[in-house]
Every structure is written in C-alpha cells, then in structure tokens.
N, C-alpha and C positions, 0 to 999 in steps of 0.2 A: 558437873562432870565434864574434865577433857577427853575429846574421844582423840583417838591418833588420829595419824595422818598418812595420807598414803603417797605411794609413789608412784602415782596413775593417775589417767583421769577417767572415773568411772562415767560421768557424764561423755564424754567422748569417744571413749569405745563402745555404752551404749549405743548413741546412734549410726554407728560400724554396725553393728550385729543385725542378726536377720535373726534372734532367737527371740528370746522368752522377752525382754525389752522395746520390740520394734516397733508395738503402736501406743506405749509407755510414755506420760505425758513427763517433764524434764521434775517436774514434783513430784512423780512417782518414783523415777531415776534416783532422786535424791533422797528420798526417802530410807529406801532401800540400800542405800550405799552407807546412810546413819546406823540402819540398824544391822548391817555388814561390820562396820565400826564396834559398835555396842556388842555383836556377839565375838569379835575380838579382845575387846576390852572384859566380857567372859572367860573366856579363854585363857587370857592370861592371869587371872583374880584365884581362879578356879584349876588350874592346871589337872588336878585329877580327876576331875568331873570328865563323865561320857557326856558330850556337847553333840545336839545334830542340829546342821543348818533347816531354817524354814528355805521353802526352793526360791524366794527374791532373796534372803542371802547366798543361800548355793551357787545362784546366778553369779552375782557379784564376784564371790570367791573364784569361780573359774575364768573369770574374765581376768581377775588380779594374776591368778596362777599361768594366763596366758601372755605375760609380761613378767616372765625369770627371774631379771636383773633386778625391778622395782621386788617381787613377793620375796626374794631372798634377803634381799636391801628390810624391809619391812618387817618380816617373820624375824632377823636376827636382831633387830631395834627393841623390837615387840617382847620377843620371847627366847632371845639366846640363840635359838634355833629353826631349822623349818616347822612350821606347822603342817603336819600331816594330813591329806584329806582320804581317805576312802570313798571312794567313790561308788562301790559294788556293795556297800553296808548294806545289811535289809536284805537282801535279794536272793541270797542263795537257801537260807533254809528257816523251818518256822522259828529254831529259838535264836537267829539273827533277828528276825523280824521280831521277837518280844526284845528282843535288848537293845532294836531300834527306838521301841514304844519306851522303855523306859530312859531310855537317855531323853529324848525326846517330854518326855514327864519332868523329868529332871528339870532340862534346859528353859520348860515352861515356865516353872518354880523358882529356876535362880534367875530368872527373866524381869517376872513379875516383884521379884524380891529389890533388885536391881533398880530398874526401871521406873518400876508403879504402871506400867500397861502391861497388855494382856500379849503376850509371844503371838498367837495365830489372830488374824484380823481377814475378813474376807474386804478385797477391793477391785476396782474397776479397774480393769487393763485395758487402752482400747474400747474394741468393741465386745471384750467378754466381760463375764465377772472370772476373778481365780482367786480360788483360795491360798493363803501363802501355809501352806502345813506339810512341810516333809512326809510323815506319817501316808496324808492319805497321797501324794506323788507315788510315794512307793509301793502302798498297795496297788494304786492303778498299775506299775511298773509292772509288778508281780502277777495281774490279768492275765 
C-alpha cells in the first residue's frame, strides 16, 4: 500500500505544539501521522462513507489544516477538492451523537477491512496512557 504524501512535516510541528503531542515519543508522532495518511487513503477509496477521525488522527489533521497552502496543495492532489472537517460533529444533540457512533462503526470496519488492525488501540503517551477513540473524546466532550 502507498500511502501519500504530505506537504508538511508532521514530525516538526509536533514538537512546536504544546497539545495533544508534547510528551509523544517521535514513534508515536510517526505513528500517528501513518495512520492520519491511511485514514486519508479512506477517504478517498470511500468518498461516501461517513469517516470520523480517532483523536491522534484528529491531531494530525488539524495541525495539517494549520498549514493552508500545504492541506489545499494536498486535499486537491488527494481528492479534487478540500476535504471538510466538522469539527462541532457529536456535540450538539443525541442523534448527532448516534451518527457519530456510527460512522465511527463504520470507519472501524472499513479500517479493519483495509488495514488488517484494529482502528482503536490504547497506548502510552508520555507519562499517561490515552486511548486513541473519537467516540469516547467526545463523550467526555459532552460531560
């Protein structure tokens, strides 16, 4: 499988950021940036499919989408056009929050289909554990 390519360097703006990345080992970084890659390479396989990032791709993507010139440069290589992110998905009312769960169902499925591994993996960030699963992000959101 070739995964694209990007017009950034997610390694490098990692170690810029003070977020979700900051005590992320450069294999973690890396990690996460393949499977940011792979859930584009969704994306574009899958055009009608409802896709929701796990939050180390989420990371990823807004770190991409904070470089313009590269995620427009990218998005119209990739797919013609920009790829749209919703950011506020999930949060406003319950049956957002079920059509979160199933895209999210979905994305596991065409993941696992894809891939041959499992979409949600718990791992060590630092000094915590996080789980990488949109889903429960957002419920905690929703607290």
């Amino acid at each position: 499988m070739v995964l694209p390519s990007l017009s950034f360097d997610v390694l490098h703006d990692a170690k810029l950021s003070d977020g979700y990345f900051e005590n992320c080992s450069e294999e973690r970084v890396r990690d996460s940036e393949r499977r940011y890659k792979q859930f584009l390479n969704l994306a574009r396989k899958y055009p009608e499919a409802a896709l929701t990032p796990a939050i180390d791709i989420d990371e990823v993507w807004h770190m991409h989408m904070l470089r313009p010139v590269a995620y427009q440069k990218d998005c119209y290589s990739l797919f013609g056009e920009i790829l749209d992110h919703d950011g506020g998905f999930g949060k406003a009312s319950d049956r957002q929050l079920r059509e979160l769960e199933t895209a999210f169902a979905t994305t596991s499925k065409l993941w696992e289909k894809e891939y041959g591994e499992p979409y949600v993996t718990s791992v060590a960030s630092g000094k915590k554990k996080c789980v990488i699963a949109c889903r429960k992000a957002c419920k905690k959101a929703m607290q």
